[in-house]
C-alpha positions in Angstrom: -29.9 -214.4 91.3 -29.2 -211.2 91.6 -31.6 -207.9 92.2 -32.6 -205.2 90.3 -31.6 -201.9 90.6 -35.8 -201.0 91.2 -35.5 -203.8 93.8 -32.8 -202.4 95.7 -33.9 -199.0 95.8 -37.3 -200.3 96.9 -35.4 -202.4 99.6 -33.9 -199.2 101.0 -37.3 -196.8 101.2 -38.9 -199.8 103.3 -36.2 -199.7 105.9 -36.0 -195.6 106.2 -37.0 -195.2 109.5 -38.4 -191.5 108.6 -39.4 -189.8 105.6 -37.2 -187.2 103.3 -37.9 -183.5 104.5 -39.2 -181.3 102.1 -40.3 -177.5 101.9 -44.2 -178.8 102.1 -43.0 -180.9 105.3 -42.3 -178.8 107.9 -40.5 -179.7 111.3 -40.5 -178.5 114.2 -43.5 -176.3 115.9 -46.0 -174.6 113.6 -46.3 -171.4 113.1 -50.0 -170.1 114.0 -52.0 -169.3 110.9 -50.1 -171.8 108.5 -52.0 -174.9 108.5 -55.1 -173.7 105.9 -55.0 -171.6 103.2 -56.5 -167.7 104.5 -58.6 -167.6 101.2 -59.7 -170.6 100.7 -59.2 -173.5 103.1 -56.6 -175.6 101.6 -54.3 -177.4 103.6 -51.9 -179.0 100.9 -49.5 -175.8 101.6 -46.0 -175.1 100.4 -44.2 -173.3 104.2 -40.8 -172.3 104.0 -38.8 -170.6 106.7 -36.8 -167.9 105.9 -35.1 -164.6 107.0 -36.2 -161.0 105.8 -33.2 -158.5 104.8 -33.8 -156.8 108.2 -33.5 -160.4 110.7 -37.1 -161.3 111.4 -37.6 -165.0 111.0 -40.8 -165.7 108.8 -42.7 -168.6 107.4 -43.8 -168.3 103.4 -46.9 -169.8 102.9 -47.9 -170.6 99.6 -51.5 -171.9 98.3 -51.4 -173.8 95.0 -55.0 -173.8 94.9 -55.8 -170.0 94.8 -52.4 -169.0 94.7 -52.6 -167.1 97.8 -48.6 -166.3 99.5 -48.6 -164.8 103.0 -45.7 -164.4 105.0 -45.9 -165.1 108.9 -43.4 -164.0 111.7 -42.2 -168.0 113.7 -43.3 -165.7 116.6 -46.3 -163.7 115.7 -49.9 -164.9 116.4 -51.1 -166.0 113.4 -52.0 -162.5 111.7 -49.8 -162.0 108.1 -47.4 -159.2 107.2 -48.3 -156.8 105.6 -47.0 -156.3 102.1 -45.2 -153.4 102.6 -43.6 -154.9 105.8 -41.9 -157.9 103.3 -41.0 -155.5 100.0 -40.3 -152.2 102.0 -42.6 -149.6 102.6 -41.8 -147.4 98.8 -42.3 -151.0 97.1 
């Protein structure tokens, strides 16, 4: 007899060793200061890693809860950016 499509694709997501990366699933290290939400707590976070127009390597943080966004530096110590410091300073 032969399998359904369903069946197959079933078949397939039981044997993946890992699961699919994602912008909420972040690899690697954390970043200090991304793992709850600075307003209110929440840890369901959207984090993506990204590059400002003048080099520095941030993390976006994103709260769906409250809708708080901050913006840390991979190397900073847990303290946001300032707005000015992600739009430029006449922003």
């Amino acid at each position: 007899m032969a399998r359904r499509k369903g069946e197959a694709a079933r078949a397939r997501a039981e044997r993946a060793g890992e699961p699919l990366g994602s912008i909420s699933q972040p690899s690697g290290p954390g970043v200090p200061g991304t793992d709850a939400c600075l307003r209110c707590g929440a840890t369901d976070l959207t984090r993506i890693r990204m590059a400002l127009t003048d080099g520095r390597q941030v993390v976006f943080v994103s709260c769906p809860s409250c809708e708080q966004r901050n913006w840390f530096p991979l190397d900073g110590s847990g303290i946001p950016l300032d707005r000015d410091e992600i739009v430029g300073g006449d922003a």
